[in-house]
mmCIF entry with sequence, helices, sheets and N, C-alpha, C, O atoms, coordinates in Angstrom:
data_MODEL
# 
_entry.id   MODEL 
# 
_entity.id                         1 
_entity.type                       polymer 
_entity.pdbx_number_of_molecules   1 
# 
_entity_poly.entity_id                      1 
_entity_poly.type                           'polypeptide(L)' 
_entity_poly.nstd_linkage                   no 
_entity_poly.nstd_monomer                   no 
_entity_poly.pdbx_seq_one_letter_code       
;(UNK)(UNK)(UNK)(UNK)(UNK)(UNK)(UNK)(UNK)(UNK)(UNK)(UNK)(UNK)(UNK)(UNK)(UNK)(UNK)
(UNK)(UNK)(UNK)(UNK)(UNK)(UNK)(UNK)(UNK)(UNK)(UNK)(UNK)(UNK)(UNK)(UNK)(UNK)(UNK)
(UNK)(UNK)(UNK)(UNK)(UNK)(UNK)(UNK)(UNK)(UNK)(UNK)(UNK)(UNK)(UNK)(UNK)(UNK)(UNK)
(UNK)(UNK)(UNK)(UNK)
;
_entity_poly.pdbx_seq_one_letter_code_can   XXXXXXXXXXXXXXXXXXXXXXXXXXXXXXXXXXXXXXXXXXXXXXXXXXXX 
_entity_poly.pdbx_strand_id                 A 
# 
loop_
_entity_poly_seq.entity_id 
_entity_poly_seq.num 
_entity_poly_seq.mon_id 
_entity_poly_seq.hetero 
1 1  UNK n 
1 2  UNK n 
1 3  UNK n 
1 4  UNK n 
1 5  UNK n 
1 6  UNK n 
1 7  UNK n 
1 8  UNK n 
1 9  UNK n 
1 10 UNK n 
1 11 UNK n 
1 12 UNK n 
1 13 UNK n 
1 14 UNK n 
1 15 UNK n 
1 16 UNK n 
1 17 UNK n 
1 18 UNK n 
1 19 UNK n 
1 20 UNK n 
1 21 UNK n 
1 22 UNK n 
1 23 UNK n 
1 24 UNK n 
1 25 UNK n 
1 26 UNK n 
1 27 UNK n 
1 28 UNK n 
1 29 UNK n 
1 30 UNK n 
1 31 UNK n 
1 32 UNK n 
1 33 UNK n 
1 34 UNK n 
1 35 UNK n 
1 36 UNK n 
1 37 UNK n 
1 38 UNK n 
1 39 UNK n 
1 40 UNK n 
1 41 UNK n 
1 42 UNK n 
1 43 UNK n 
1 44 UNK n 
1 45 UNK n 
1 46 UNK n 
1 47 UNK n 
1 48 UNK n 
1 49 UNK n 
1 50 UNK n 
1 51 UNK n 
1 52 UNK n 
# 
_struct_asym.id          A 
_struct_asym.entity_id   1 
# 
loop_
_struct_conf.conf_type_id 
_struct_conf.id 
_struct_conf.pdbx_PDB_helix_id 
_struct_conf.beg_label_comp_id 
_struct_conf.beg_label_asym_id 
_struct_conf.beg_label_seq_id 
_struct_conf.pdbx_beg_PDB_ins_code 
_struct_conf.end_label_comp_id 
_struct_conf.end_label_asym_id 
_struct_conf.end_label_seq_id 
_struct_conf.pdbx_end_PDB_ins_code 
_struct_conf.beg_auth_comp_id 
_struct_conf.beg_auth_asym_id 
_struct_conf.beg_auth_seq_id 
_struct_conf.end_auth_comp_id 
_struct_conf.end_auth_asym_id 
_struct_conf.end_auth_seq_id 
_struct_conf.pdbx_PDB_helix_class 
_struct_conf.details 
_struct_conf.pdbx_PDB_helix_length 
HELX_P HELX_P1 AA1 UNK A 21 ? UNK A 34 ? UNK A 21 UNK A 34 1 ? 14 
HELX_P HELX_P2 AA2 UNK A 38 ? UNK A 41 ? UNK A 38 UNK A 41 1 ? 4  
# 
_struct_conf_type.id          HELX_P 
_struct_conf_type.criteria    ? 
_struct_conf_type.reference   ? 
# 
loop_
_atom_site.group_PDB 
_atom_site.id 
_atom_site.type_symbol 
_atom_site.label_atom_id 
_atom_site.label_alt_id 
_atom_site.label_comp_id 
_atom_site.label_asym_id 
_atom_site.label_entity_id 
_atom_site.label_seq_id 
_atom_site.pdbx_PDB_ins_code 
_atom_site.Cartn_x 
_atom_site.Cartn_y 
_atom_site.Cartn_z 
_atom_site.occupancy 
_atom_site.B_iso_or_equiv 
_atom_site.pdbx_formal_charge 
_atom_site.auth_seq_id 
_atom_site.auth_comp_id 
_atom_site.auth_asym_id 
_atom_site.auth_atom_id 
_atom_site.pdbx_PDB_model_num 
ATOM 1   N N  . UNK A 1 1  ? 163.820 68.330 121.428 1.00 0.00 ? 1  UNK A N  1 
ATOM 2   C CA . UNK A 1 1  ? 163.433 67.752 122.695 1.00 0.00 ? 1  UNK A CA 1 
ATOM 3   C C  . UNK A 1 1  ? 163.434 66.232 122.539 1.00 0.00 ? 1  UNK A C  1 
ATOM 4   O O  . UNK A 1 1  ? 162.400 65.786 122.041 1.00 0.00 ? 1  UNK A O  1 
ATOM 5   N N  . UNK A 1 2  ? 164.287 65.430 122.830 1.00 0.00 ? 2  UNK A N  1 
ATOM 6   C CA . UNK A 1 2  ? 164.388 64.096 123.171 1.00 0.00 ? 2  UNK A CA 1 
ATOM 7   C C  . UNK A 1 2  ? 164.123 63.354 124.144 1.00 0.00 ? 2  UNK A C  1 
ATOM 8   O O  . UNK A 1 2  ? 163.846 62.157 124.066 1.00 0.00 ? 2  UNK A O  1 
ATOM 9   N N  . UNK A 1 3  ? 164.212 64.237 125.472 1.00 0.00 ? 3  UNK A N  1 
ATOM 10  C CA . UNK A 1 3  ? 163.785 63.498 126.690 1.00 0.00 ? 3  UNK A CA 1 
ATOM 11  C C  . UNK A 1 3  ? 162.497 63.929 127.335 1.00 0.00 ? 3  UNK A C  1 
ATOM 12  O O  . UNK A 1 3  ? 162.362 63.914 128.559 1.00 0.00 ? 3  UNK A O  1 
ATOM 13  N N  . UNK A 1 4  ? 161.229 64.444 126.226 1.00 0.00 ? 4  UNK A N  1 
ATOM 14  C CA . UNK A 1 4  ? 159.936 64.405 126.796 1.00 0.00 ? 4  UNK A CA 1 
ATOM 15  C C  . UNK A 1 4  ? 159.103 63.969 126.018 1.00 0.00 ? 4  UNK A C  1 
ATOM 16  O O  . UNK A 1 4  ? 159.276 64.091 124.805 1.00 0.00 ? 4  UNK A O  1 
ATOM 17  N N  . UNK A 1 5  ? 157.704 63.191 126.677 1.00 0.00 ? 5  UNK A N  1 
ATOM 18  C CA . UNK A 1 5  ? 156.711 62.530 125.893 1.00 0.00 ? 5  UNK A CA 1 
ATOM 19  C C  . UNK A 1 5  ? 155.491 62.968 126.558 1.00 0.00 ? 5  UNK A C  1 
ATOM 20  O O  . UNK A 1 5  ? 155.410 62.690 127.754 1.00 0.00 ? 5  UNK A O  1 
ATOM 21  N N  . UNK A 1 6  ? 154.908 63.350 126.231 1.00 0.00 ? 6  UNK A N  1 
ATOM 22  C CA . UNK A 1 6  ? 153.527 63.958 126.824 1.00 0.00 ? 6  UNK A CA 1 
ATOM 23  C C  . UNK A 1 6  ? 152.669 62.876 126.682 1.00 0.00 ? 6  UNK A C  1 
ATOM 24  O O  . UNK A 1 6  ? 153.051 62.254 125.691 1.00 0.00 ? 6  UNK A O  1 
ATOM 25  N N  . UNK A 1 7  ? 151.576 62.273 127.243 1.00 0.00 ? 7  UNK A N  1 
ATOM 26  C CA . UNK A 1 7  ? 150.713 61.212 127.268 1.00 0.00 ? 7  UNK A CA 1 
ATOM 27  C C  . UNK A 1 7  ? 149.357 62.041 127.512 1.00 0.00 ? 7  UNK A C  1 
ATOM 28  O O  . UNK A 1 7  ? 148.330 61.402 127.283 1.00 0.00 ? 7  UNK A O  1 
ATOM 29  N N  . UNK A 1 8  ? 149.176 63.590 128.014 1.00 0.00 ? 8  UNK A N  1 
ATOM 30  C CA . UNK A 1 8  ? 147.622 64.170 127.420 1.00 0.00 ? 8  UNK A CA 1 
ATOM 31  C C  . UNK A 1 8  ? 148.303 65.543 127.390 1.00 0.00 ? 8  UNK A C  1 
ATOM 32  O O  . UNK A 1 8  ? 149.523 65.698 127.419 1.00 0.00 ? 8  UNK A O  1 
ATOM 33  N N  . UNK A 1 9  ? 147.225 66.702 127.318 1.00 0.00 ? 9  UNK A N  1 
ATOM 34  C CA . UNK A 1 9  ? 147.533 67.804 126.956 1.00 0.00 ? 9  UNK A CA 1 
ATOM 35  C C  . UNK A 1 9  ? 147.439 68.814 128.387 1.00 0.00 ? 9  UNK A C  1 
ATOM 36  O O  . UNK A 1 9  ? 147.884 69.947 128.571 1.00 0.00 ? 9  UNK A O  1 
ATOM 37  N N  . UNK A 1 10 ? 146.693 67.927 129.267 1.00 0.00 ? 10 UNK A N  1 
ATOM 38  C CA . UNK A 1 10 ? 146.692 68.890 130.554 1.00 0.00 ? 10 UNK A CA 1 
ATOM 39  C C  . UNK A 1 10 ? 148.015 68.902 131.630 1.00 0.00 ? 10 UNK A C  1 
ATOM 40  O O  . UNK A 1 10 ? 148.325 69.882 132.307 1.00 0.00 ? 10 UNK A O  1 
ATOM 41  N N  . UNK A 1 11 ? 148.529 67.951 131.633 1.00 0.00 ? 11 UNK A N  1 
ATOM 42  C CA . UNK A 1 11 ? 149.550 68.174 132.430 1.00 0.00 ? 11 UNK A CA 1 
ATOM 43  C C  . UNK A 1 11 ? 149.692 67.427 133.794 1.00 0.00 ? 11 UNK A C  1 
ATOM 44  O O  . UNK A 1 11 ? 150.654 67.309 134.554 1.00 0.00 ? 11 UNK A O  1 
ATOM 45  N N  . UNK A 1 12 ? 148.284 66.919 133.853 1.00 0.00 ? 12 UNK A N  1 
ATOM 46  C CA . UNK A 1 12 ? 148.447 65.950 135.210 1.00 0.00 ? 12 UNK A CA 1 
ATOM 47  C C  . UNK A 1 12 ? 148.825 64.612 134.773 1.00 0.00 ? 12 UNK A C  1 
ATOM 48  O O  . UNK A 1 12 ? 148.459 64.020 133.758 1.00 0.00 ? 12 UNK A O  1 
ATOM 49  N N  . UNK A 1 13 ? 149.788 64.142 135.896 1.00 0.00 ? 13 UNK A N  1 
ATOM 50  C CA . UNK A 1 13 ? 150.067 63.155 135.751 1.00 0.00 ? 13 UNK A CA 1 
ATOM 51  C C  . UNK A 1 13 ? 149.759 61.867 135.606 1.00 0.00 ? 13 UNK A C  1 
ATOM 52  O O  . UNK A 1 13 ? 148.761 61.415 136.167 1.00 0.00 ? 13 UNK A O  1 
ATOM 53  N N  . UNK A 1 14 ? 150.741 60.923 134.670 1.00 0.00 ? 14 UNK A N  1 
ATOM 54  C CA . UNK A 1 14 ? 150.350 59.723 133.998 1.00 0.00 ? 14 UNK A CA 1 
ATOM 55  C C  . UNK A 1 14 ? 151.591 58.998 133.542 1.00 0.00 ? 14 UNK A C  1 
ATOM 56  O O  . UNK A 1 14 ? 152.610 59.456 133.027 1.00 0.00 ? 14 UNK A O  1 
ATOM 57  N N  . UNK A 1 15 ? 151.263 57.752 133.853 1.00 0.00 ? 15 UNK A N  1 
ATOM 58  C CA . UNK A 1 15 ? 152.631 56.778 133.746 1.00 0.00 ? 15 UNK A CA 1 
ATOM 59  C C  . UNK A 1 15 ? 153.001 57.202 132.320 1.00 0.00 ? 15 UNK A C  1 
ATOM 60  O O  . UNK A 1 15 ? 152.128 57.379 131.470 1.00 0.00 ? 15 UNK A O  1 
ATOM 61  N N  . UNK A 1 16 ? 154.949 57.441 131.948 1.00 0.00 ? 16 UNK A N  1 
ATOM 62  C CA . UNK A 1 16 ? 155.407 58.161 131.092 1.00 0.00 ? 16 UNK A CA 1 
ATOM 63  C C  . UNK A 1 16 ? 154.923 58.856 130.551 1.00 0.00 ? 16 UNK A C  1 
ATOM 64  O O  . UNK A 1 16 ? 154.733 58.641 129.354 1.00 0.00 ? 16 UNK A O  1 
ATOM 65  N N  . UNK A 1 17 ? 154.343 60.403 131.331 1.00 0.00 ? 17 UNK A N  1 
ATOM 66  C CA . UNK A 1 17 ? 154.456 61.098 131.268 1.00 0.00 ? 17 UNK A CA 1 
ATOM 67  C C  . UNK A 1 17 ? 155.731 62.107 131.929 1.00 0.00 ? 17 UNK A C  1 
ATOM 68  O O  . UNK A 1 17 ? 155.774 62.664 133.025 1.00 0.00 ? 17 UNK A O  1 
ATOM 69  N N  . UNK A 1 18 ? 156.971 62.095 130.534 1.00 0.00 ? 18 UNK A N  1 
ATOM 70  C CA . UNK A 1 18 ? 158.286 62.593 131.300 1.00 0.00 ? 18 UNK A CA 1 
ATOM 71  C C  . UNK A 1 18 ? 158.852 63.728 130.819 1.00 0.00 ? 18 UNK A C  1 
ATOM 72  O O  . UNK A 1 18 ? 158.357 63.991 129.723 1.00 0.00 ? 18 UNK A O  1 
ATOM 73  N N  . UNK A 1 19 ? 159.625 64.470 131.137 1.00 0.00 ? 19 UNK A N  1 
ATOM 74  C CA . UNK A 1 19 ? 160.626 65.632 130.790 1.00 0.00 ? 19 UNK A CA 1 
ATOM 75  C C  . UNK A 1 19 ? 161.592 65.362 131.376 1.00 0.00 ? 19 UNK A C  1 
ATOM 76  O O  . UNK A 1 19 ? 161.677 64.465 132.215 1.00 0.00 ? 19 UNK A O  1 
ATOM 77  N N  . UNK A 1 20 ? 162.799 66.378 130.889 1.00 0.00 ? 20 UNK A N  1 
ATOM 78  C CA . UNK A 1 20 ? 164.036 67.059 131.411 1.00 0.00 ? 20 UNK A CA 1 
ATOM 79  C C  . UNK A 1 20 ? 163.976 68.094 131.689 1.00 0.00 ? 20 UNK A C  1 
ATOM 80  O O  . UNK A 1 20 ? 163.215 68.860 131.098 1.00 0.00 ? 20 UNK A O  1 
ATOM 81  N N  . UNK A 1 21 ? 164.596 68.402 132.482 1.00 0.00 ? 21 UNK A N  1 
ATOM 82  C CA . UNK A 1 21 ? 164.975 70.021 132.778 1.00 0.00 ? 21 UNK A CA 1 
ATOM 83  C C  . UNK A 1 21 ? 165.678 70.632 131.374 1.00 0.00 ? 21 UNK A C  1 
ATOM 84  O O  . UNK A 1 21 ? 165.387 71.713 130.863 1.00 0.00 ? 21 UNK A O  1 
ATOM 85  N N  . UNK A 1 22 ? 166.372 69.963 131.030 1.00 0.00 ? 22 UNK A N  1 
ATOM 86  C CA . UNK A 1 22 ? 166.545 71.011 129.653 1.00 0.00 ? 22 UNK A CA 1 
ATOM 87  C C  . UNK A 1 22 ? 165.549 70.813 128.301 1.00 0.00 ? 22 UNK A C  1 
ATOM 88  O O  . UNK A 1 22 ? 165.684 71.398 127.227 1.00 0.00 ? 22 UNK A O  1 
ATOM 89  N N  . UNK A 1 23 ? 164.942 70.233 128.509 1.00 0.00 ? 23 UNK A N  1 
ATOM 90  C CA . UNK A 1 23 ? 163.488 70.659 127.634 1.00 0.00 ? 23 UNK A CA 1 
ATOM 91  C C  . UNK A 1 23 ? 162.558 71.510 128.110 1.00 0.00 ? 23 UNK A C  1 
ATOM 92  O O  . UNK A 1 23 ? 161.816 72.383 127.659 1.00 0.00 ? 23 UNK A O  1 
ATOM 93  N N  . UNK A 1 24 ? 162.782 71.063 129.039 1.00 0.00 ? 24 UNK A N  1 
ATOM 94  C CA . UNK A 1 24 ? 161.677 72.579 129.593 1.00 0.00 ? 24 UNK A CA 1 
ATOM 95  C C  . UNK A 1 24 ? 162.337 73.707 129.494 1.00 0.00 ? 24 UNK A C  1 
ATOM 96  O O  . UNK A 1 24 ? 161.671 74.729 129.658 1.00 0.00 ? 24 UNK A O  1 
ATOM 97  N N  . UNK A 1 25 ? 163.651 73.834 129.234 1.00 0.00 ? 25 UNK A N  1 
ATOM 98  C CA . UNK A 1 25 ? 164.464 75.450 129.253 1.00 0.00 ? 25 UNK A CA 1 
ATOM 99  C C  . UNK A 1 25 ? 164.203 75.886 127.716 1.00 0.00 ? 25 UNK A C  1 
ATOM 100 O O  . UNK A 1 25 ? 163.892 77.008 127.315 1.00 0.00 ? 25 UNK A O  1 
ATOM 101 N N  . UNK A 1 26 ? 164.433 74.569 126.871 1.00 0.00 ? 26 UNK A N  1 
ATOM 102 C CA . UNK A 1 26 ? 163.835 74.883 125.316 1.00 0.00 ? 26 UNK A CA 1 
ATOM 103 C C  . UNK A 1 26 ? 162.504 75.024 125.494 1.00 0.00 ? 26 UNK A C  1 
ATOM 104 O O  . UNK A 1 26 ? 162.039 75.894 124.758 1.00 0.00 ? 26 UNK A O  1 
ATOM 105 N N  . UNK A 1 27 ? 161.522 74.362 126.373 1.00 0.00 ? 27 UNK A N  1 
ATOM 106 C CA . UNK A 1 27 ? 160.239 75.042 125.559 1.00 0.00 ? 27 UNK A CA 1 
ATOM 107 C C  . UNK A 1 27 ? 159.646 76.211 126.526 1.00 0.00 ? 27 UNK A C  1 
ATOM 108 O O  . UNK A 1 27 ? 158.499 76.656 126.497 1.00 0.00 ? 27 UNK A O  1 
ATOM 109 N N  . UNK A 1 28 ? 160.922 76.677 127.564 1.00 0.00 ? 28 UNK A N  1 
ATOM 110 C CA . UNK A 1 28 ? 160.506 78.095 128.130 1.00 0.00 ? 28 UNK A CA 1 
ATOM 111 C C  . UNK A 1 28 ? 161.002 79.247 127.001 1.00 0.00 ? 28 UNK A C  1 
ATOM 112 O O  . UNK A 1 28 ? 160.369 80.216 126.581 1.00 0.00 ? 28 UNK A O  1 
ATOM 113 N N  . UNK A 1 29 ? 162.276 78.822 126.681 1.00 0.00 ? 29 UNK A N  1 
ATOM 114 C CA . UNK A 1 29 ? 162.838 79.721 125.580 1.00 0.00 ? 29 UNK A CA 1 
ATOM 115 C C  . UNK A 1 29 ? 161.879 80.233 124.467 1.00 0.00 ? 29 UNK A C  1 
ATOM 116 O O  . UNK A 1 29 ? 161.599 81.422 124.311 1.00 0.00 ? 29 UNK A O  1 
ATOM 117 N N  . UNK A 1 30 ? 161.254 78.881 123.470 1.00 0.00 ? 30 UNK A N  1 
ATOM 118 C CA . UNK A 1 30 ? 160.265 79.168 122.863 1.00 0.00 ? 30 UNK A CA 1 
ATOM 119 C C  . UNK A 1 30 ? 159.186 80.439 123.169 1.00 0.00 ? 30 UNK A C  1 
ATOM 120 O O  . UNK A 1 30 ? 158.901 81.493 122.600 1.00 0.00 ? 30 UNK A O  1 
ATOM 121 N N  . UNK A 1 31 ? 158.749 79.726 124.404 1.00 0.00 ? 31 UNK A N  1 
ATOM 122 C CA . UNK A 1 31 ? 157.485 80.459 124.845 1.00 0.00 ? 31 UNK A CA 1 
ATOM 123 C C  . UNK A 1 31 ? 158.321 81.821 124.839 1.00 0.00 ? 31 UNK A C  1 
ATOM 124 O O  . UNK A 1 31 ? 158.043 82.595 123.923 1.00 0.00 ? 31 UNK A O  1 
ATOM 125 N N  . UNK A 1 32 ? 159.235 82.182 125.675 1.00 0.00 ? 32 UNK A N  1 
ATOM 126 C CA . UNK A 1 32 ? 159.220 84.090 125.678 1.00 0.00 ? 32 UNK A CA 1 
ATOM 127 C C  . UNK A 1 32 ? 159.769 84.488 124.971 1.00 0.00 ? 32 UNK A C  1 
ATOM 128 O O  . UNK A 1 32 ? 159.661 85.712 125.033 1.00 0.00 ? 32 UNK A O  1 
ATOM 129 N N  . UNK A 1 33 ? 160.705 84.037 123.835 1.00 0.00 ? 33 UNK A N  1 
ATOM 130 C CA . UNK A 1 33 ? 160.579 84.412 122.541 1.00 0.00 ? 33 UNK A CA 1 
ATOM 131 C C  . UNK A 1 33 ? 159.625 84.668 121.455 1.00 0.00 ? 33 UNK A C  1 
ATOM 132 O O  . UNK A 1 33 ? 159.494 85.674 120.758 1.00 0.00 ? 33 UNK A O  1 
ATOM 133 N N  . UNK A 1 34 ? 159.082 83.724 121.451 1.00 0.00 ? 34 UNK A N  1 
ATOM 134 C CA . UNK A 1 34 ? 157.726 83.674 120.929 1.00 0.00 ? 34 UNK A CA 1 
ATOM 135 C C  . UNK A 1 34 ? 156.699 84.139 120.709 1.00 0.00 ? 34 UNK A C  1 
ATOM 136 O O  . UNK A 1 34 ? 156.028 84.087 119.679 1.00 0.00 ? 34 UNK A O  1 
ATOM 137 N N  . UNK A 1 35 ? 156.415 84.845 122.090 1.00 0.00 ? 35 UNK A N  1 
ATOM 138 C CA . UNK A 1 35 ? 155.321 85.050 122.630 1.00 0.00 ? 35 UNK A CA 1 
ATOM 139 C C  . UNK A 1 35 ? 155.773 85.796 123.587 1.00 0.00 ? 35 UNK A C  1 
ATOM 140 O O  . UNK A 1 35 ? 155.501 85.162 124.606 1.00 0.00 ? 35 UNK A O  1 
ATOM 141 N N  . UNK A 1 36 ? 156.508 87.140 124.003 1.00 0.00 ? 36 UNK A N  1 
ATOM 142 C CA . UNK A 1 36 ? 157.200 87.568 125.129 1.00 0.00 ? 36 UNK A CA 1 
ATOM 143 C C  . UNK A 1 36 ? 155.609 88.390 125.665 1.00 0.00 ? 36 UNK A C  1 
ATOM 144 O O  . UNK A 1 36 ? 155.692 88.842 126.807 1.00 0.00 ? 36 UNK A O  1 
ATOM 145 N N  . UNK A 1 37 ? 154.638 88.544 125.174 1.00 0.00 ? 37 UNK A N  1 
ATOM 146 C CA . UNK A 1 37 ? 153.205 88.723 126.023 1.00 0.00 ? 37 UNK A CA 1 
ATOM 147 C C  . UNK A 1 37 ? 152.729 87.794 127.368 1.00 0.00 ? 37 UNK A C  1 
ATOM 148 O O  . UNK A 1 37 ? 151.835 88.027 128.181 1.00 0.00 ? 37 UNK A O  1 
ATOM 149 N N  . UNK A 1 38 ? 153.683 86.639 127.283 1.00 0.00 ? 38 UNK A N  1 
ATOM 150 C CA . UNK A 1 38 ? 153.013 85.502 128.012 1.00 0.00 ? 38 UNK A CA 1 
ATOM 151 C C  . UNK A 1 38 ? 153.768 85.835 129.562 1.00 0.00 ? 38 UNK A C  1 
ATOM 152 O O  . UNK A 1 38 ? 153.770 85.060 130.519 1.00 0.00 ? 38 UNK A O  1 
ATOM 153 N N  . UNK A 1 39 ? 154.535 87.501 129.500 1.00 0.00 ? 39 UNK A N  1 
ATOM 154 C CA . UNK A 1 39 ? 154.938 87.605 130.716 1.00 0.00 ? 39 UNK A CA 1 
ATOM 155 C C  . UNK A 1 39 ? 153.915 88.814 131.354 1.00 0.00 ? 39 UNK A C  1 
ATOM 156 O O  . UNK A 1 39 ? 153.959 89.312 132.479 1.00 0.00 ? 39 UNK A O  1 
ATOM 157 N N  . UNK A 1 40 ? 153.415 88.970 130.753 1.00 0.00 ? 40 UNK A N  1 
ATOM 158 C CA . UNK A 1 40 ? 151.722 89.881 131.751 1.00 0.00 ? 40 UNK A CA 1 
ATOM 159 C C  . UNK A 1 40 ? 151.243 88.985 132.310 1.00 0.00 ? 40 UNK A C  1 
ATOM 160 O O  . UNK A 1 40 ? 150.635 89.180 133.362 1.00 0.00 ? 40 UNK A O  1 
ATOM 161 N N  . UNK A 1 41 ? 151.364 87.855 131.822 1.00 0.00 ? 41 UNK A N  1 
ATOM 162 C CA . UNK A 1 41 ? 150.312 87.037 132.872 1.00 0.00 ? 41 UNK A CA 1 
ATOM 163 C C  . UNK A 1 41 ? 150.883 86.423 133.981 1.00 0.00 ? 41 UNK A C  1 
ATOM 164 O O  . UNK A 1 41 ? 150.571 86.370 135.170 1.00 0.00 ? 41 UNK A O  1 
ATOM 165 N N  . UNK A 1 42 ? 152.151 85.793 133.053 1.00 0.00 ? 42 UNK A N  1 
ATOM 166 C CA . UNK A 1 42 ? 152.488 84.944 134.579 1.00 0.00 ? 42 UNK A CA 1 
ATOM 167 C C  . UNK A 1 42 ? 153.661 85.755 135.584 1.00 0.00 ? 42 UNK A C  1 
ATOM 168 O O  . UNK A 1 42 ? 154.468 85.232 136.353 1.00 0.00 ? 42 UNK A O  1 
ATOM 169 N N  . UNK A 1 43 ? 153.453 87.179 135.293 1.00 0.00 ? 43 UNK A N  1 
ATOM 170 C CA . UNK A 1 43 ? 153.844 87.792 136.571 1.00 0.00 ? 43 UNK A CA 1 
ATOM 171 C C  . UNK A 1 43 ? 152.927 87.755 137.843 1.00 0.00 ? 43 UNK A C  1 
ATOM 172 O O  . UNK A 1 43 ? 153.209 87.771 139.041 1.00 0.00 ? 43 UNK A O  1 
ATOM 173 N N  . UNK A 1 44 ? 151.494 87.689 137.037 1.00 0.00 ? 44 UNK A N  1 
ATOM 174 C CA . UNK A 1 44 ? 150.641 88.248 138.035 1.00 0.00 ? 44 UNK A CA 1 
ATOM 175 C C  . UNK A 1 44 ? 150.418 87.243 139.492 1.00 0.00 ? 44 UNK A C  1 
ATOM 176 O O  . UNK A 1 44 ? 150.286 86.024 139.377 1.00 0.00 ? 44 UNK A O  1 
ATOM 177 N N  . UNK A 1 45 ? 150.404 87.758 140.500 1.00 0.00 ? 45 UNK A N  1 
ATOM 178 C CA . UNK A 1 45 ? 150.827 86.887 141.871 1.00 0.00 ? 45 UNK A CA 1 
ATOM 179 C C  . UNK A 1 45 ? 149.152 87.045 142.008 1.00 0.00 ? 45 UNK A C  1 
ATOM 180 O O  . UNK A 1 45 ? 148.417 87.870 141.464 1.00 0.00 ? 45 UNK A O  1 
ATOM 181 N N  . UNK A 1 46 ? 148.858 86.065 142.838 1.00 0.00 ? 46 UNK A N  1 
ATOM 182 C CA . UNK A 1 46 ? 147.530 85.698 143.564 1.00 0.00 ? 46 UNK A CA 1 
ATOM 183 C C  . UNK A 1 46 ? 147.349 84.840 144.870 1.00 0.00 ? 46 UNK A C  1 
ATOM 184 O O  . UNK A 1 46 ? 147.365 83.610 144.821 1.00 0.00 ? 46 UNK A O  1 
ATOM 185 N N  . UNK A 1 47 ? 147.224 85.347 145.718 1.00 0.00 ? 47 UNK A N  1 
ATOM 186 C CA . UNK A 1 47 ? 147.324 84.791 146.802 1.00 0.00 ? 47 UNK A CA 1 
ATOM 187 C C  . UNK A 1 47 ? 145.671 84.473 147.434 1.00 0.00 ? 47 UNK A C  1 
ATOM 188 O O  . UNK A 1 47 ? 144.675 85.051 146.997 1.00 0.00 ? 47 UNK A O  1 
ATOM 189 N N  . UNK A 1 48 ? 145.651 83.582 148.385 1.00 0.00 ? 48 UNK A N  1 
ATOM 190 C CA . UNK A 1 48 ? 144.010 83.827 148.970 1.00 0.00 ? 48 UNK A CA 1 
ATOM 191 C C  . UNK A 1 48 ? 144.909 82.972 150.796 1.00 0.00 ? 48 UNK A C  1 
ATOM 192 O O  . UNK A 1 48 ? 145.871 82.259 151.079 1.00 0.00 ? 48 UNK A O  1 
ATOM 193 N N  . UNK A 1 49 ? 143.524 83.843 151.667 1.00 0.00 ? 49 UNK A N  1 
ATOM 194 C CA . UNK A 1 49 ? 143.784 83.180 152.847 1.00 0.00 ? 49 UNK A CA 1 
ATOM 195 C C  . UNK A 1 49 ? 142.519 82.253 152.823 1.00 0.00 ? 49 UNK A C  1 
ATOM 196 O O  . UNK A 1 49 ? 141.701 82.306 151.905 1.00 0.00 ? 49 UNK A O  1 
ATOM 197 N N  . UNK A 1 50 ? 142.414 81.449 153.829 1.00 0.00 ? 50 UNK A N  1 
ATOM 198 C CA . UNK A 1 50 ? 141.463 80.579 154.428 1.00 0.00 ? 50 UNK A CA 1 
ATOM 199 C C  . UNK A 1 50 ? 140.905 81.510 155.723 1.00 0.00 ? 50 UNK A C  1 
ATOM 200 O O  . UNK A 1 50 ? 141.729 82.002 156.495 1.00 0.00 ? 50 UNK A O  1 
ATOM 201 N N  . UNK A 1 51 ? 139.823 81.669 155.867 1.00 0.00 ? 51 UNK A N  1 
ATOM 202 C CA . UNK A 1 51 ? 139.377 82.289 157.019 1.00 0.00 ? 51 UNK A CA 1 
ATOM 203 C C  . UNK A 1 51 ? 139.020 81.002 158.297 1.00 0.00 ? 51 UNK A C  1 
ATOM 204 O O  . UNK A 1 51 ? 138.545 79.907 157.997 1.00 0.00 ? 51 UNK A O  1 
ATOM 205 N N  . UNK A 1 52 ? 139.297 81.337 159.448 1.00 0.00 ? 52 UNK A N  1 
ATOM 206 C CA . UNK A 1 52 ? 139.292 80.014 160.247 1.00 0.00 ? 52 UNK A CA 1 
ATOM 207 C C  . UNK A 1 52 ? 138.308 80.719 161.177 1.00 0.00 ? 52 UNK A C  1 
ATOM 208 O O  . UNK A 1 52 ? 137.852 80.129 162.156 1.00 0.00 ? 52 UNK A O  1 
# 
């Protein structure tokens, strides 16, 4: 990965804080290789309404 620099660990944003799209395909690859458990979770859908 050459074209990302993380500046904290949560993910919200912060001046250069950057990626590529193809780093993120390497560190999706990682992850479900890796770890192919990490697809129970993020299948799971959750929706909520607002009651008005």
């Amino acid at each position: 990965m050459n074209d990302t620099t993380f500046k904290n660990c949560h993910g919200i944003d912060e001046d250069g804080h950057v990626t590529s799209a193809y780093d993120i395909s390497l560190m999706s690859r990682e992850l479900l290789t890796k770890h192919p458990k990490i697809t129970e979770y993020t299948t799971i859908w959750m929706d909520s309404l607002r009651d008005r």
